[in-house]
C-alpha positions as CSV (number, residue, x, y, z in Angstrom):
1,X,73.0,107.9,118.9
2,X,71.3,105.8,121.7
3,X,72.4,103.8,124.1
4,X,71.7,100.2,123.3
5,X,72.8,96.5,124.4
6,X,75.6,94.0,122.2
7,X,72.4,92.3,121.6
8,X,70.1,94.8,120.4
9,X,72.7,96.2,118.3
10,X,72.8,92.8,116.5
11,X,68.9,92.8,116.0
12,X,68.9,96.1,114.8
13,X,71.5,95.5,112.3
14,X,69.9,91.8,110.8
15,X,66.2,94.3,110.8
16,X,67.8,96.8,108.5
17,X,69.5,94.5,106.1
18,X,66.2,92.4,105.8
19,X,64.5,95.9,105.3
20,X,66.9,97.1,102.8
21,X,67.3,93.4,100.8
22,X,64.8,91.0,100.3
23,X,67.2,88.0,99.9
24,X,68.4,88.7,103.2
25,X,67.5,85.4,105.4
26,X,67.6,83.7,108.9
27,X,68.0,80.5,109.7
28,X,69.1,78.2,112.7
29,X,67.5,76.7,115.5
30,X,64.7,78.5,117.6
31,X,65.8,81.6,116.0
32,X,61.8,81.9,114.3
33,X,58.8,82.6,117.6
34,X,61.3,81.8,120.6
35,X,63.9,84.7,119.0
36,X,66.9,82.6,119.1
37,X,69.3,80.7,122.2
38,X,70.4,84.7,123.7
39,X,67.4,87.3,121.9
40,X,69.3,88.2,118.8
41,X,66.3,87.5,117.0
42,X,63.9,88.5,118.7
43,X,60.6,90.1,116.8
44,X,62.3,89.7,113.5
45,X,59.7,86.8,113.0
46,X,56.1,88.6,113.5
47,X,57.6,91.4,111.1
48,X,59.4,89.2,108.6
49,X,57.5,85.7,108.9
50,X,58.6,82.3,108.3
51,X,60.1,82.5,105.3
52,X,62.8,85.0,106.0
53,X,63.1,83.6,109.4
54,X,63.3,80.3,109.8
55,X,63.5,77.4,112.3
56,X,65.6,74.3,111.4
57,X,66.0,70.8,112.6
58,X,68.7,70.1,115.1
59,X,71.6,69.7,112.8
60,X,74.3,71.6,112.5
61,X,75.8,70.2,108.8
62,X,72.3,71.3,107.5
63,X,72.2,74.5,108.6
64,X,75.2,75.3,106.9
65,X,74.6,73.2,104.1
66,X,71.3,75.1,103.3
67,X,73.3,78.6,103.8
68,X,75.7,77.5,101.7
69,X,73.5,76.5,98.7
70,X,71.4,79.8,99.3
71,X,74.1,81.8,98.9
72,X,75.5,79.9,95.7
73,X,71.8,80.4,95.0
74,X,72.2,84.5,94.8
75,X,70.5,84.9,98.7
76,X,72.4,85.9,101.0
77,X,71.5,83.8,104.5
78,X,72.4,84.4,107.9
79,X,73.2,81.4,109.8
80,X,73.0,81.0,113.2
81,X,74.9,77.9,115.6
82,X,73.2,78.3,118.9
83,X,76.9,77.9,120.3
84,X,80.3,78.2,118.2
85,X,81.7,74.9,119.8
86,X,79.0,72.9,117.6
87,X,80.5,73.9,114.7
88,X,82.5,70.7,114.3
89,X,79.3,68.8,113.2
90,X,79.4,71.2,109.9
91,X,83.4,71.3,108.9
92,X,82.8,69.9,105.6
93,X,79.8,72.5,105.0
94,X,82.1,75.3,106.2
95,X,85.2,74.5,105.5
96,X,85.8,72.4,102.1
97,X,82.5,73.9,100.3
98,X,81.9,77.6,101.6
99,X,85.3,78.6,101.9
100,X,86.2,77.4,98.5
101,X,83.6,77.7,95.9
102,X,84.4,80.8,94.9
103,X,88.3,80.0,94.2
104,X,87.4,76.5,92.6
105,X,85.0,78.2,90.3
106,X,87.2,80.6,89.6
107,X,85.6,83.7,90.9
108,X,82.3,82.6,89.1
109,X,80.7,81.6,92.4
110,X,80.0,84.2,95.4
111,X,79.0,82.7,98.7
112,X,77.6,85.7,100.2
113,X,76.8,83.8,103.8
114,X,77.3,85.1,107.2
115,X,77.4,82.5,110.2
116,X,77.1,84.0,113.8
117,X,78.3,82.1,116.7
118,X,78.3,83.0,120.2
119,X,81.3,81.8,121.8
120,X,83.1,82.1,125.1
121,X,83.2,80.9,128.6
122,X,81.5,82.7,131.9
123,X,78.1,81.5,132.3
124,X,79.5,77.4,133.6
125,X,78.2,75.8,130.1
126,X,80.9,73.5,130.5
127,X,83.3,72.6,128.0
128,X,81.2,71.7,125.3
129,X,79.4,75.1,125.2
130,X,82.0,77.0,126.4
131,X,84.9,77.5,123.9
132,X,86.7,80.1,121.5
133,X,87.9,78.6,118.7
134,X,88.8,81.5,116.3
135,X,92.1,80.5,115.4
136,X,90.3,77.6,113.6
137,X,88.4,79.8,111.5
138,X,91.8,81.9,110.6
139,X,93.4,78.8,109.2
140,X,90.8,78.0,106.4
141,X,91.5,80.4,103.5
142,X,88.5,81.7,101.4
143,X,87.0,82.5,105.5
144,X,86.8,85.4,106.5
145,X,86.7,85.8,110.7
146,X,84.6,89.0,112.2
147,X,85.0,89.1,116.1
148,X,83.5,92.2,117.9
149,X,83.7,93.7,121.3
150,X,81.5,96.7,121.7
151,X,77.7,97.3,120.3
152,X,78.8,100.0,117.9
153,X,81.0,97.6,116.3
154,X,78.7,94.5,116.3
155,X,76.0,96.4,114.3
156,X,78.2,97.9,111.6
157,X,80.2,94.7,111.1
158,X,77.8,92.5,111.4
159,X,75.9,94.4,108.7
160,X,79.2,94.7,106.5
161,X,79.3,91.0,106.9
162,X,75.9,90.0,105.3
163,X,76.8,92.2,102.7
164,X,80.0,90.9,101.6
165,X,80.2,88.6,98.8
166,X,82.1,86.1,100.7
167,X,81.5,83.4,103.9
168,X,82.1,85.6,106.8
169,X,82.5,83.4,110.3
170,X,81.1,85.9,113.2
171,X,82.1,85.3,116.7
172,X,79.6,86.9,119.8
173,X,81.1,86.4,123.0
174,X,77.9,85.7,125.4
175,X,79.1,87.8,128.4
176,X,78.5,90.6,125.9
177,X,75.3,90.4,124.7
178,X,74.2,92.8,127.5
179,X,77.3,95.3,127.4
180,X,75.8,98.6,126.6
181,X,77.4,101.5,124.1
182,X,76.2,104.2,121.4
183,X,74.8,102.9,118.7
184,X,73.7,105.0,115.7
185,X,69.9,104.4,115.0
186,X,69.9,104.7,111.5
187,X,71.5,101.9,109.2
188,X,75.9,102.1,109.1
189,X,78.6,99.6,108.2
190,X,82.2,99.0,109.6
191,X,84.7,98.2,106.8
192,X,85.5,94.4,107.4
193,X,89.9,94.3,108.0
194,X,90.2,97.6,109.9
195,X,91.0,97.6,113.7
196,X,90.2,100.1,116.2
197,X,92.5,101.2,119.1
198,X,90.4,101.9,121.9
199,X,92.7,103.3,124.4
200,X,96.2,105.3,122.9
201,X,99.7,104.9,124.7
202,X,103.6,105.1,124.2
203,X,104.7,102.3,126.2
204,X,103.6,98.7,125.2
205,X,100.9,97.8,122.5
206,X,98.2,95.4,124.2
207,X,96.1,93.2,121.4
208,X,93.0,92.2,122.6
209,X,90.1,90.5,121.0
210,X,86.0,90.1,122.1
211,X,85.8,90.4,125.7
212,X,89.0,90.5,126.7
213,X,89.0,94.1,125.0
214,X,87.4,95.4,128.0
215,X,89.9,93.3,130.7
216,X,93.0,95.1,128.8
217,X,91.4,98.6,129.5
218,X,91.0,97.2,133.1
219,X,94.8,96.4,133.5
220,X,95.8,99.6,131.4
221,X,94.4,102.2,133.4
222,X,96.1,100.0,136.5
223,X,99.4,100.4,134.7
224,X,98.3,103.9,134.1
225,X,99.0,104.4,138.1
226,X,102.7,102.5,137.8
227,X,103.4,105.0,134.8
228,X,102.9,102.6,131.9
229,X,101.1,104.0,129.3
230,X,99.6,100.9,127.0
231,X,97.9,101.3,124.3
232,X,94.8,99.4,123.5
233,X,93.9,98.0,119.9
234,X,90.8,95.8,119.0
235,X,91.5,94.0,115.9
236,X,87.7,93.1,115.6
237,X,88.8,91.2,112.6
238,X,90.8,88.5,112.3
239,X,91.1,87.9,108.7
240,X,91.6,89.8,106.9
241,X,94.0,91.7,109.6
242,X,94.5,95.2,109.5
243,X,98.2,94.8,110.3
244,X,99.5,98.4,109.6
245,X,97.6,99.1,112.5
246,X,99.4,96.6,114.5
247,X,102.7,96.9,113.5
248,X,102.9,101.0,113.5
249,X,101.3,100.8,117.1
250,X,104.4,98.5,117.6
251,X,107.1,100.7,116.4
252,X,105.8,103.4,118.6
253,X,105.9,101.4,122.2
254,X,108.6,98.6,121.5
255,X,106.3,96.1,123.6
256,X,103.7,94.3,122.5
257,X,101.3,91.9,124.5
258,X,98.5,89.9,122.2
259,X,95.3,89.1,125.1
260,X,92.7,86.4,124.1
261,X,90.2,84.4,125.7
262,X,90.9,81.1,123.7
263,X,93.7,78.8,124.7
264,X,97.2,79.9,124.3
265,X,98.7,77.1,123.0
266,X,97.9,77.5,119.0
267,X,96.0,80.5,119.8
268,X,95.0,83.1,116.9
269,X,98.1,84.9,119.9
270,X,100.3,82.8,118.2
271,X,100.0,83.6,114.5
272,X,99.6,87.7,115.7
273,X,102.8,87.2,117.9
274,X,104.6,85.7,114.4
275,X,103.2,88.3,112.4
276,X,104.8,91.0,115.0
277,X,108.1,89.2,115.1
278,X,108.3,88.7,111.3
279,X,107.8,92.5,110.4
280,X,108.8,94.6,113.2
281,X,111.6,92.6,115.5
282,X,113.5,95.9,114.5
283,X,111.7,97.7,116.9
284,X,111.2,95.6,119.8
285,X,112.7,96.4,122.6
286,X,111.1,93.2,124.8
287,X,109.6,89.5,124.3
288,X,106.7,89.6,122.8
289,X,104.4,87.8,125.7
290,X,101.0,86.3,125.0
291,X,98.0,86.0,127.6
292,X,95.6,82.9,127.1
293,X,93.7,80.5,128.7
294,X,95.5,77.1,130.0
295,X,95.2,74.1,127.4
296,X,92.5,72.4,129.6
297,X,88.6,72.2,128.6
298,X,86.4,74.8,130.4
299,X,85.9,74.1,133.8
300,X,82.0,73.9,134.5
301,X,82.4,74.6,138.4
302,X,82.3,78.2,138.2
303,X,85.5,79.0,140.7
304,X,87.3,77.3,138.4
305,X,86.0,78.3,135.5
306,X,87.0,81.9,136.6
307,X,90.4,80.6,137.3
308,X,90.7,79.5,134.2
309,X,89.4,82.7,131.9
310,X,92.5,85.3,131.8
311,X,92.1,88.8,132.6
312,X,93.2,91.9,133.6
313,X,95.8,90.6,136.3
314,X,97.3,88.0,134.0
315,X,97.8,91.1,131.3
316,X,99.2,93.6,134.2
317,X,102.0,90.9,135.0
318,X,102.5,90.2,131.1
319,X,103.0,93.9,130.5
320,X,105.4,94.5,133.8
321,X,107.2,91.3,132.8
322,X,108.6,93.3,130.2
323,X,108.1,97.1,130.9
């Protein structure tokens, strides 16, 4: 293994799918010579040229309209939105054609199209470029919704995504484009609908998701010094959701705390905190509490835009709320 960024994790993983299939595309915006908004595409245009990296207008609806029809087509493109919050200008691409070909043709038509989107707040975009809107991706059936936290897992999910035969939506929070982990050099994939726990415990189960993974190993290891052990698991995918991992996690620690970086109100908290209380109430010895941004747009002024991003102290007092 080496030691490599979130971002050139991603770039390795779209070079060996490109190397290993031929109908493996890019397009979006600047993504050709400039190397895309953050660097994820950097160099993959002087080695793969402009047809198997290409530039598009300014519109959103087109770029996944062409990804779309590609994939229908028997290529399989990766999409990029220079920022997730954008995605609004292509619902009816995305949403009502994507996501249900496949079932309106009745299993004739594969839509194998991945569509990265950075997301997240932290840089003062303001709230236009600023937002984490994964819980509208779970909500659309026929979608499925890929949301990594470390480098390892961004290059083998990313390059389980392309592969899949279906519309996979993958969420890159900015702030982590420049986190640093092992990577494996050589090509690897991450089976899409498993979750990882990255920190074991007894005492309460914390869910966190994309960067906020890193804030709930933060506030554990500051339980760790009260005598809380909490257990850390990364879904890194939303749907499908590896809920046997969840739910025997929760039988174990009778606590659970869900930790994500979207609102809270109609969070993807909210459907995770049902799914808990559905299926393993039995075992709960607590509330189940849920840690979220406010329901406000992001702040651009960046004191309150760090007001306004949870992390690890908002998770300690969630977890000692009920511990």
């Amino acid at each position: 293994m080496s030691e490599k960024t979130y971002l050139q994790a991603l770039n390795e993983a779209l070079r060996h799918e490109m190397e290993r299939d031929e109908n493996v595309f890019i397009l979006g915006e600047d993504v050709g010579q400039f190397g895309g908004c953050f660097g994820v595409t950097q160099g993959l245009f002087d080695d793969f040229g402009s047809e198997r990296v290409m530039d598009t207008p300014i519109t959103e609806s087109a770029i996944v309209g062409a990804a779309t029809g590609a994939a229908v087509s028997g290529l399989r493109p990766v999409a990029e939105l220079m920022f997730v919050d954008f995605i609004g200008v292509s619902m009816d691409q995305l949403f009502n054609q994507a996501a249900k070909m496949r079932f309106m043709f009745g299993g004739k038509a594969k839509v194998p199209m991945t569509l990265r989107m950075p997301q997240g707040a932290g840089i003062s975009a303001a709230a236009q470029h600023s937002q984490c809107l994964e819980s509208w991706f779970m909500n659309i059936p026929g979608l499925k919704v890929v949301i990594p936290s470390t480098p390892y897992d961004a290059k083998g999910l990313l390059v389980s995504a392309i592969r899949d035969d279906n519309p996979v939506a993958f969420l890159e929070h900015k702030l982590l484009y420049g986190v640093s982990g092992e990577v494996p050099d050589e090509n690897y994939s991450i089976e899409i609908g498993k979750a990882d726990v990255k920190r074991e415990g007894s005492d309460v189960t914390i869910l966190a998701t994309s960067k906020m993974v890193y804030e709930a190993l933060e506030a554990a290891e500051r339980l760790k010094a009260d005598g809380i052990e909490a257990e850390v698991i990364d879904p890194r995918c939303l749907m499908p959701l590896d809920k046997e991992t969840i739910l025997e996690s929760v039988k174990k620690t009778h606590a659970f705390v869900v930790v994500h970086e979207a609102v809270q109100y109609a969070g993807p908290g909210a459907e995770l905190a049902a799914m808990v209380a559905d299926e393993a109430l039995d075992y709960l010895d607590a509330p189940i509490k849920r840690v979220g941004a406010p329901f406000c747009p992001v702040p651009f002024s960046p004191p309150l835009e760090q007001q306004y991003i949870p992390g690890a102290d908002e998770i300690v007092e969630a977890v000692k709320s009920i511990r």
